[in-house]
C-alpha positions as CSV (number, residue, x, y, z in Angstrom):
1,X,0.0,0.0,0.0
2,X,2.8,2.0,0.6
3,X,3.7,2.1,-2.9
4,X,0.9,3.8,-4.7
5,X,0.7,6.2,-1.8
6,X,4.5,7.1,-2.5
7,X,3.3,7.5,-6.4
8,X,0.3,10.1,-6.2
9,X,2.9,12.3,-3.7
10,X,5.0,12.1,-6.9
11,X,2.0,13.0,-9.3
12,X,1.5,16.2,-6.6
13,X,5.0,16.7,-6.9
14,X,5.4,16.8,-11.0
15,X,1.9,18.5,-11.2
16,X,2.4,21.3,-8.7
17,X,5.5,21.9,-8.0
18,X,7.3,21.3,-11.6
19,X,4.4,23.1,-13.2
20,X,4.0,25.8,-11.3
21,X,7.9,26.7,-10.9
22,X,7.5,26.1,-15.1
23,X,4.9,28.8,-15.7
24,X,6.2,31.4,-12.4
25,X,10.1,30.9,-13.1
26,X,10.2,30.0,-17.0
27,X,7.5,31.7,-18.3
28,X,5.6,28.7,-19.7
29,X,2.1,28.9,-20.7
30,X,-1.1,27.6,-19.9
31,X,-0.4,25.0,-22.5
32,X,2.7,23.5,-20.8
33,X,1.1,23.6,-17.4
34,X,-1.3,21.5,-18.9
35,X,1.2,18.8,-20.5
36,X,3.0,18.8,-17.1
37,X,-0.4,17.6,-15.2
38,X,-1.0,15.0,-18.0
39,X,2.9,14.1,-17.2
40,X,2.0,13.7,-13.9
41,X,-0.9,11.6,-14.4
42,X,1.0,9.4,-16.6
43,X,3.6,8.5,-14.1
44,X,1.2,8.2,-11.6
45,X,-0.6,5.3,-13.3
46,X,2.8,3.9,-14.3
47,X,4.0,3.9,-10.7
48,X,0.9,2.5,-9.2
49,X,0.5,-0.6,-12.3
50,X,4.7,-1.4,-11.2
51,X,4.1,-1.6,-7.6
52,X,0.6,-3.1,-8.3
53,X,1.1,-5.6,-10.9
54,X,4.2,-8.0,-10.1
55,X,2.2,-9.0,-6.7
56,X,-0.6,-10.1,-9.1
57,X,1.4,-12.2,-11.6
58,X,4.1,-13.8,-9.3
59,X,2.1,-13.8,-5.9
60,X,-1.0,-15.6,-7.3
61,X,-3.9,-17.0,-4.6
62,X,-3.8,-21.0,-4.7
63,X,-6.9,-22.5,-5.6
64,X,-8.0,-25.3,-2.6
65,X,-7.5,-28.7,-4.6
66,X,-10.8,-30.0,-2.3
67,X,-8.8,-32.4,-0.1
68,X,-9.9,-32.2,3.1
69,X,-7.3,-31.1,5.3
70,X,-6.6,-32.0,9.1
């Protein structure tokens, strides 16, 4: 859980910070404040599906085989 937590602080972190220092500091537009928050988005789904997915494919649930156990 710790993981995706950790990814949307970097989402707030690309979207906020880098975009707002890119439009104050730089002079940017509205336009490239726009691309940094779909940036952000971006590797916030791509942090969340690596810390998500590899527990899924290599930590599968086994199925009870219907023996009864004792």
């Amino acid at each position: 859980m710790l993981l995706p937590v950790l990814a949307g602080t970097v989402r707030m972190i690309v979207a906020a910070f880098l975009g707002w220092s890119a439009v104050i500091w730089f002079g940017a537009s509205v336009n490239v404040l726009f691309q940094m928050v779909a940036l952000a988005g971006l590797a916030y789904g791509v942090l969340t599906a690596a810390a998500v997915l590899p527990r899924r494919m290599f930590f599968q649930r086994r199925e009870p085989t219907g023996h009864a156990t004792r």
